[in-house]
C-alpha positions as CSV (number, residue, x, y, z in Angstrom):
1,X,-41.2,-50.8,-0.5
2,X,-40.5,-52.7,2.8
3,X,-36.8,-52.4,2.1
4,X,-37.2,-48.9,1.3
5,X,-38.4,-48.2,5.1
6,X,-36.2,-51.3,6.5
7,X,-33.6,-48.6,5.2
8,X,-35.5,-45.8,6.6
9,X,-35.7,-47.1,9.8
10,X,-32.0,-48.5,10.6
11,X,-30.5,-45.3,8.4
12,X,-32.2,-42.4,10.1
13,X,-31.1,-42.7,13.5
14,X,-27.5,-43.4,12.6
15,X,-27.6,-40.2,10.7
16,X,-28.8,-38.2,13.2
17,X,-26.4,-39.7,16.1
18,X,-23.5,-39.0,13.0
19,X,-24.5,-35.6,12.6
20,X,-25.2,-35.0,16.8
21,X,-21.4,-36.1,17.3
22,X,-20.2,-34.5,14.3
23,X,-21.4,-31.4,16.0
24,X,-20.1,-32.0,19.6
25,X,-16.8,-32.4,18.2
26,X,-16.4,-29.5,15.9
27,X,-17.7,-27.2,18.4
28,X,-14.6,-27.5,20.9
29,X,-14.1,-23.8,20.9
30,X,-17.4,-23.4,22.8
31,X,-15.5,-23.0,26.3
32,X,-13.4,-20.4,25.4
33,X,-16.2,-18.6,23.5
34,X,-18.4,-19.1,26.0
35,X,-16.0,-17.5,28.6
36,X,-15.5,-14.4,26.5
37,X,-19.9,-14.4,26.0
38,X,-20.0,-14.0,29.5
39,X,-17.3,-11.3,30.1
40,X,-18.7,-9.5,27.3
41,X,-22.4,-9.7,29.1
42,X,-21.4,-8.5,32.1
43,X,-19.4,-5.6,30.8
44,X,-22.5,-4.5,29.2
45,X,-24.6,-5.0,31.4
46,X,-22.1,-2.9,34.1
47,X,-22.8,0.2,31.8
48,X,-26.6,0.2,31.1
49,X,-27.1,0.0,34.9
50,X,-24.5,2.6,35.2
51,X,-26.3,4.5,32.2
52,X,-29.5,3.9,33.9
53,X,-28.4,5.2,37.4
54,X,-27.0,8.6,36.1
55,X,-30.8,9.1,34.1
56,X,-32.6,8.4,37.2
57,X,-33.8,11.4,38.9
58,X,-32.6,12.1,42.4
């Protein structure tokens, strides 16, 4: 049983850095999509307020 959680012990943490900078490094793309989540937001967001300033009473 000691082995078991000896195994445990040194094992988990070197799967979870594995699988942290498997993750960093297969997610490159994230600039570029991030750049275009942001255009995309503020395009959006340009036409509610413009949708919301032609409802608002004068």
């Amino acid at each position: 049983m000691a082995t078991l959680w000896g195994f445990v012990i040194i094992a988990g943490p070197l799967l979870l850095l594995l699988a942290l900078v498997a993750g960093r490094f297969l997610n490159k793309n994230s600039r570029v999509s991030r750049a275009e989540t942001e255009a995309a937001t503020k395009r959006v967001r340009d036409e509610q307020a413009a949708e919301d300033a032609a409802r608002e009473p004068r």
